[in-house]
C-alpha positions as CSV (number, residue, x, y, z in Angstrom):
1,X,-9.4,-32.6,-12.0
2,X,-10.0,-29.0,-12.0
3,X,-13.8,-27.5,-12.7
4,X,-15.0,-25.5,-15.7
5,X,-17.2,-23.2,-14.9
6,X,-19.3,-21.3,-17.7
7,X,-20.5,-17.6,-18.1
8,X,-24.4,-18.5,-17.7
9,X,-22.9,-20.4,-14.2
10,X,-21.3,-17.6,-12.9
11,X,-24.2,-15.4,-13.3
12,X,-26.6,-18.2,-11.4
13,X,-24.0,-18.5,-8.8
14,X,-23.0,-15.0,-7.8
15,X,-24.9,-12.5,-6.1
16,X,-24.0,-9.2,-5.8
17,X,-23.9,-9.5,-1.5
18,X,-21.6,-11.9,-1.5
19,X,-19.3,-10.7,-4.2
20,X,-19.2,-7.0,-2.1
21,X,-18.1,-9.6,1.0
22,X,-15.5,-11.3,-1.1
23,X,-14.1,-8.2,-2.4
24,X,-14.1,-6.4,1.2
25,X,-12.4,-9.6,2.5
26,X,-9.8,-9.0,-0.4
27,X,-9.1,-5.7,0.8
28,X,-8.8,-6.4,4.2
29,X,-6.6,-9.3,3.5
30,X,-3.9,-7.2,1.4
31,X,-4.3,-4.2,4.1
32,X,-2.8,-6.8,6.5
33,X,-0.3,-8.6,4.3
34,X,-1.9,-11.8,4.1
35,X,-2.6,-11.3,0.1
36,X,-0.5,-9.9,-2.7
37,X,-1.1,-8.5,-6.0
38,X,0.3,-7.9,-8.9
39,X,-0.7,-4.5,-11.3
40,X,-1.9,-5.6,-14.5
41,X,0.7,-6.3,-17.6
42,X,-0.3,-6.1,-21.0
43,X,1.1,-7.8,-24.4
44,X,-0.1,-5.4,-27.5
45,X,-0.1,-6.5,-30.5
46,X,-1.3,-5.5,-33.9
47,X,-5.2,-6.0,-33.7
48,X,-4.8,-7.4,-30.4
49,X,-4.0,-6.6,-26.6
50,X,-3.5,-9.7,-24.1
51,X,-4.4,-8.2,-20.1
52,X,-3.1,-10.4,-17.3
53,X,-3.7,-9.4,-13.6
54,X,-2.1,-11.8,-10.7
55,X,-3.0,-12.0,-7.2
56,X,-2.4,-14.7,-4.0
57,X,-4.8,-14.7,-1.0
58,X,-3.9,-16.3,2.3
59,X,-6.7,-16.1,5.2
60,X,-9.7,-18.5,4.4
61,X,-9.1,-18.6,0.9
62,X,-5.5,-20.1,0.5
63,X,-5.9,-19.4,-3.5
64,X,-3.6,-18.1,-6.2
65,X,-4.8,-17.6,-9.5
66,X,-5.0,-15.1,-12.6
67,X,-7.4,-13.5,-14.7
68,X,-6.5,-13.2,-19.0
69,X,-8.5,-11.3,-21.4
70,X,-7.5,-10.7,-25.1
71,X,-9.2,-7.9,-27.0
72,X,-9.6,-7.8,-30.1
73,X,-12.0,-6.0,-33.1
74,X,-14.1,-8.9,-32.4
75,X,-14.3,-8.3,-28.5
76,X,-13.0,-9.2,-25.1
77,X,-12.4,-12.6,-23.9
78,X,-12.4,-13.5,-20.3
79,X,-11.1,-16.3,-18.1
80,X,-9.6,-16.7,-14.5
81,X,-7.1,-19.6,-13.4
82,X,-7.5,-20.9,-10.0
83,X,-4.7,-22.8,-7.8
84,X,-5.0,-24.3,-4.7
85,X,-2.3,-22.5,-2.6
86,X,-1.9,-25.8,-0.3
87,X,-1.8,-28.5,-2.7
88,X,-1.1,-26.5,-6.1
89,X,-3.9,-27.9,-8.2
90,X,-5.5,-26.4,-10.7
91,X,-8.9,-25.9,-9.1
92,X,-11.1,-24.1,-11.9
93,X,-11.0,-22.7,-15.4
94,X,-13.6,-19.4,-15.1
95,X,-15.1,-17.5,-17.5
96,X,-15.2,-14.2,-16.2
97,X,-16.7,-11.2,-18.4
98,X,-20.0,-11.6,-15.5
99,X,-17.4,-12.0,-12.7
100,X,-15.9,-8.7,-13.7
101,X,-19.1,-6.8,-14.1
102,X,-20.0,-8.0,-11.0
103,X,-16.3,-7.6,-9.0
104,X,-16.3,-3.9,-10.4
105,X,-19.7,-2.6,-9.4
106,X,-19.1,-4.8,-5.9
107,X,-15.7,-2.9,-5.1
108,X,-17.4,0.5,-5.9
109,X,-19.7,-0.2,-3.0
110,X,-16.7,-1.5,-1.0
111,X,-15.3,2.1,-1.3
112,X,-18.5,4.0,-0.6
113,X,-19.5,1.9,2.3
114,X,-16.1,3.7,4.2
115,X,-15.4,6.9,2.1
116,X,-19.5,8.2,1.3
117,X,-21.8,10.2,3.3
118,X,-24.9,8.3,2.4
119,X,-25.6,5.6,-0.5
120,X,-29.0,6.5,-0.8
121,X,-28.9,8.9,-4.2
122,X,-26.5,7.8,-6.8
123,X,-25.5,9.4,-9.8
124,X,-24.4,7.1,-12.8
125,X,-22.6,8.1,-16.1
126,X,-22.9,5.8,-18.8
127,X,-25.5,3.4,-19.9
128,X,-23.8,0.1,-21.2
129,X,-23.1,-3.2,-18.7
130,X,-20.6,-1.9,-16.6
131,X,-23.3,1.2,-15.9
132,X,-26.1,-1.7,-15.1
133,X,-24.0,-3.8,-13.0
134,X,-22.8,-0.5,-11.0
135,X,-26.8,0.2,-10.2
136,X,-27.3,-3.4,-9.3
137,X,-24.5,-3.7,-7.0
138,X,-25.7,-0.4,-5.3
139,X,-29.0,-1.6,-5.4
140,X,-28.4,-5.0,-3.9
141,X,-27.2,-3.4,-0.4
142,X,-31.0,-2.1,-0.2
143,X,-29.9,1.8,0.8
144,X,-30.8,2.6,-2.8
145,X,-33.7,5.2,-2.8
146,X,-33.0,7.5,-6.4
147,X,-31.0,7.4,-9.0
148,X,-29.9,10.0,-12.1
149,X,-28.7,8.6,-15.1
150,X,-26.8,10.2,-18.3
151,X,-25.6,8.9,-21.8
152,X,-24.2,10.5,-24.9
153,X,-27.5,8.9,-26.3
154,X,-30.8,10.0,-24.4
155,X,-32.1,6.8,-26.3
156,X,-30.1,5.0,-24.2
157,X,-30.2,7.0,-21.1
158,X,-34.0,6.8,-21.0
159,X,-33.5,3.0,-21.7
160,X,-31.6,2.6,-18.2
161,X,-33.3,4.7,-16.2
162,X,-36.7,2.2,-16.9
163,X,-34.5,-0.7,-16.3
164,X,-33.9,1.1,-13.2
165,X,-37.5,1.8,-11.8
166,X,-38.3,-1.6,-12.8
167,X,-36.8,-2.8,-10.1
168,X,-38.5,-0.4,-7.7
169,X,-36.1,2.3,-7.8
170,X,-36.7,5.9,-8.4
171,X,-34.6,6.6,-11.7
172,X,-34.9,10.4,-14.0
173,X,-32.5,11.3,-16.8
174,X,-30.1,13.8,-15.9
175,X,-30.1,17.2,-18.0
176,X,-26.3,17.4,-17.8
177,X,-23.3,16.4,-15.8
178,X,-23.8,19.2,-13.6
179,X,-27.1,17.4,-12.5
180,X,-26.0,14.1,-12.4
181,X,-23.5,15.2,-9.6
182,X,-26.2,16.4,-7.6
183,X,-26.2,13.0,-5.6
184,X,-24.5,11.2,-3.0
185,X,-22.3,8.8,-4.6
186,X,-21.6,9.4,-8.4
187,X,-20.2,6.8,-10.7
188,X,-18.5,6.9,-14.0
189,X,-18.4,3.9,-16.3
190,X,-17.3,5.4,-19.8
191,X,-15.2,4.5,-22.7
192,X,-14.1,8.2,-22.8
193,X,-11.1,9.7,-24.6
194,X,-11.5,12.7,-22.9
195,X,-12.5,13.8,-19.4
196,X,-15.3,15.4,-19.2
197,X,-16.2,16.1,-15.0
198,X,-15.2,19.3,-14.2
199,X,-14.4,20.3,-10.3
200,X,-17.0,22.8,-10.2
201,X,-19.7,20.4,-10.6
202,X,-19.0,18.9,-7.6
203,X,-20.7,19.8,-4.5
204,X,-19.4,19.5,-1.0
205,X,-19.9,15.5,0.6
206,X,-20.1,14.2,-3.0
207,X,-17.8,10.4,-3.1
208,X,-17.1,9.8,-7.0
209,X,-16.2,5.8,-8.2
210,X,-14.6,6.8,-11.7
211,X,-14.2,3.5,-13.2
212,X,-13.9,3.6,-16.5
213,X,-10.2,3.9,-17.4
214,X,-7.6,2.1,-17.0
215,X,-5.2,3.5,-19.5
216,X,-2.7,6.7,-18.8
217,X,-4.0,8.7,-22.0
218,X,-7.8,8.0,-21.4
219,X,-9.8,10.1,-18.4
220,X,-12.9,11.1,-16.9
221,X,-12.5,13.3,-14.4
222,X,-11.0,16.8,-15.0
223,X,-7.6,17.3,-13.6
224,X,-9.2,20.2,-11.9
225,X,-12.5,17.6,-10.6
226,X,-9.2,15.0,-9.2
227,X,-7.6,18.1,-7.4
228,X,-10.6,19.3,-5.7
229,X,-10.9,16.1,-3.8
230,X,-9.5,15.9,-0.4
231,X,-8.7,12.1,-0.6
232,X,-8.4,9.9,-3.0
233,X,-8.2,6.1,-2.4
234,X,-7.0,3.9,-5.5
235,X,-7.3,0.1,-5.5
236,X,-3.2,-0.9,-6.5
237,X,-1.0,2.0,-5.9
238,X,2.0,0.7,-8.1
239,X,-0.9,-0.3,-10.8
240,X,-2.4,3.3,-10.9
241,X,0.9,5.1,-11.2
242,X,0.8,3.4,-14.1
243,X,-2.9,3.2,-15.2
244,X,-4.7,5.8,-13.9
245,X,-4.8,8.6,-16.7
246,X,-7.5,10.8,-14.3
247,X,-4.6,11.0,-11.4
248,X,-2.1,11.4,-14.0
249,X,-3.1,14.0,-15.9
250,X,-3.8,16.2,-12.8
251,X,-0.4,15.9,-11.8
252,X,1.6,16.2,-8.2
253,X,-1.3,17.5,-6.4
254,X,-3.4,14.3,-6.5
255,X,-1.1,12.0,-6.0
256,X,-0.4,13.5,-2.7
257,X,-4.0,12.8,-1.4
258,X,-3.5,9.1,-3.0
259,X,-4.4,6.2,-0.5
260,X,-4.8,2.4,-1.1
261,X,-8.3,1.5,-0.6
262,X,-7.0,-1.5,1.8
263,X,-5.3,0.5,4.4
264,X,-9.1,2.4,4.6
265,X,-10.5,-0.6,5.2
266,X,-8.3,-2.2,7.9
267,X,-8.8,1.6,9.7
268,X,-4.9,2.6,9.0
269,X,-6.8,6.0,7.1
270,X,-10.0,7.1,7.6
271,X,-11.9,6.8,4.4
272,X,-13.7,10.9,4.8
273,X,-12.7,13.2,7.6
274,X,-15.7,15.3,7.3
275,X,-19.0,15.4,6.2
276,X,-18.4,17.9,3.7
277,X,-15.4,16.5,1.9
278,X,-15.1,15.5,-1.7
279,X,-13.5,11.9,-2.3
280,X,-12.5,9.9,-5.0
281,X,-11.8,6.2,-5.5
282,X,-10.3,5.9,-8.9
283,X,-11.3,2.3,-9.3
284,X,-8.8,0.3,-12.0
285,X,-9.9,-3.7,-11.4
286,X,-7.4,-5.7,-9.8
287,X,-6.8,-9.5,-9.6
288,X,-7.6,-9.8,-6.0
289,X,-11.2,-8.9,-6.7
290,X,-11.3,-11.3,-9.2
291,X,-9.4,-13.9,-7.4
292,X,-11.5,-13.6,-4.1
293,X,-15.2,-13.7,-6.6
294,X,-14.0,-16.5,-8.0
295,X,-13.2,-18.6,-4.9
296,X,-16.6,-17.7,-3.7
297,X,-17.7,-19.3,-7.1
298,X,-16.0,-22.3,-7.2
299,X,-16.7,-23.5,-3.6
300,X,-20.2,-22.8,-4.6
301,X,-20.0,-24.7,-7.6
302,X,-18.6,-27.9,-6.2
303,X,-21.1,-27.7,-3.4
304,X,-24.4,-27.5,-6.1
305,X,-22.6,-29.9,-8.5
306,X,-22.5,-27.1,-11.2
307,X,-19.8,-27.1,-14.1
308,X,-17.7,-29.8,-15.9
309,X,-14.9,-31.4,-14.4
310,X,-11.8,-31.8,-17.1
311,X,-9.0,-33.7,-16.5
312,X,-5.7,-31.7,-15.6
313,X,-2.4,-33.3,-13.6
314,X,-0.2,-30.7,-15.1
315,X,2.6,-31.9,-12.4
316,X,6.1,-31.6,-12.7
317,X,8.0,-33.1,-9.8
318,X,11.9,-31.4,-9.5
319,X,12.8,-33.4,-6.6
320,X,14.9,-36.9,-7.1
């Protein structure tokens, strides 16, 4: 049997502190070499591109499992498989456009918890789900106190920022992207082209999470913003050599300040070395964020009786 788990479940289930505890756990595993993962592969088609990201976690998970998304004109579909590393069963069928909101905002507080000065004034760029469930994530650790916002629409921008103060947080629209980096922590969580953070904008201490790339031709940060950092931790090294169109475009120089996130948070690197440093985690997603959420999920499940149970034996026995 293995359980089906739907989007409105995974949104009942999952909350945002344990989610930043799964992910962290994830990290810490892989620092030590008790997970691997695999960078993301991609089939592209005409009209249509199928992601795939892999991952195995030993520890106190003992899972293996995948996440699949197909975009298309009409959107982006998104399930995770999850195997039981001990006995091989399929353990759950997840649908996971929540669980990646959710993993993505929770890994950029993984990565200002070790590399920020404070995350008590954040900056966000954007205004769409990814932007919301960034200022959730943040808000959820209760170190929260202000926020500036900014969109390509003020409309929108404006729109946030009341979502924001309605749950009890200070919130103002930004006048430009110079202001919005007048913060602590700043995220970006655009569909952008073109990148559009230039270094002088940022002030000394600043920690950016640029998260919304994931393609070699799309950026956010200005080669000259990526340069100006004096670290920069990624979350799959092989994956962002490949993926990471702000470290890419700014050429030799960035890549030589390139850390994994992981060996930060088992203490291998120190995550800032002074208060007045720039840093940079150049978030891209990676399977074991989803594939630590969505244990969390499942053992949850099965404890409150939540999803459908659907027959699968799927066995194929090659011994005589």
């Amino acid at each position: 049997m293995a359980l089906y788990i739907r989007e409105q479940e995974v949104d009942r289930l999952l909350t945002y502190g344990e989610a930043i505890k799964a992910v962290e756990d994830g990290f810490r595993l892989l620092g030590l070499g008790k997970a691997v993962n695999l960078p993301r592969r991609r089939v592209i088609l005409p009209g249509a591109v199928l992601h795939v990201l892999q991952s195995g976690i030993l520890g106190d998970y003992n899972v293996a499992g995948l996440k699949a998304y197909l975009s298309t004109r009409q959107g982006t579909r998104f399930a995770v498989l999850l195997f039981s590393v001990e006995s091989g069963e399929l353990l759950a069928i997840i649908e996971a456009d929540r669980l990646g909101q959710i993993r993505t905002g929770a890994a950029s507080v993984v990565a200002s918890k070790y590399m920020a000065n404070s995350m008590s004034e954040l900056g966000i760029v954007g205004s769409g789900r990814q932007a919301r469930a960034q200022f959730e994530a943040f808000n959820s650790t209760g170190l929260l106190r202000s926020v500036k916002v900014i969109s390509r629409s003020r409309a929108n921008a404006e729109a946030f920022a009341s979502y924001i103060k309605s749950h009890g947080v200070d919130a103002v629209v930004a006048n430009d992207y110079r202001d919005v980096c007048n913060v602590d922590v700043l995220v970006t969580a655009t569909n952008s082209r073109e990148p559009f953070i230039r270094g002088e904008y940022l002030n000394e201490g600043i920690h950016v999470n640029a998260i919304g790339s994931n393609w070699r031709n799309r950026a956010e940060l200005m080669p000259d913003a990526v340069n100006k950092a004096e670290l920069i931790a990624v979350d799959d090294l092989e994956q962002a050599k490949e993926e990471a169109g702000d470290l890419i475009m700014a050429g030799e120089e960035a890549w030589s300040k390139v850390v994994k996130l992981s060996d930060i948070v088992v203490g291998n690197v120190k995550g800032r070395v002074g208060s007045g440093s720039i840093t940079i985690f150049k978030s891209l997603g990676i399977s074991i964020e989803d594939i630590t959420v969505a244990k969390l999920i499942y053992d949850k499940a099965v404890k409150e009786g939540i999803g459908v149970n659907i027959e699968f034996s799927g066995i194929f026995n090659a011994g005589r």
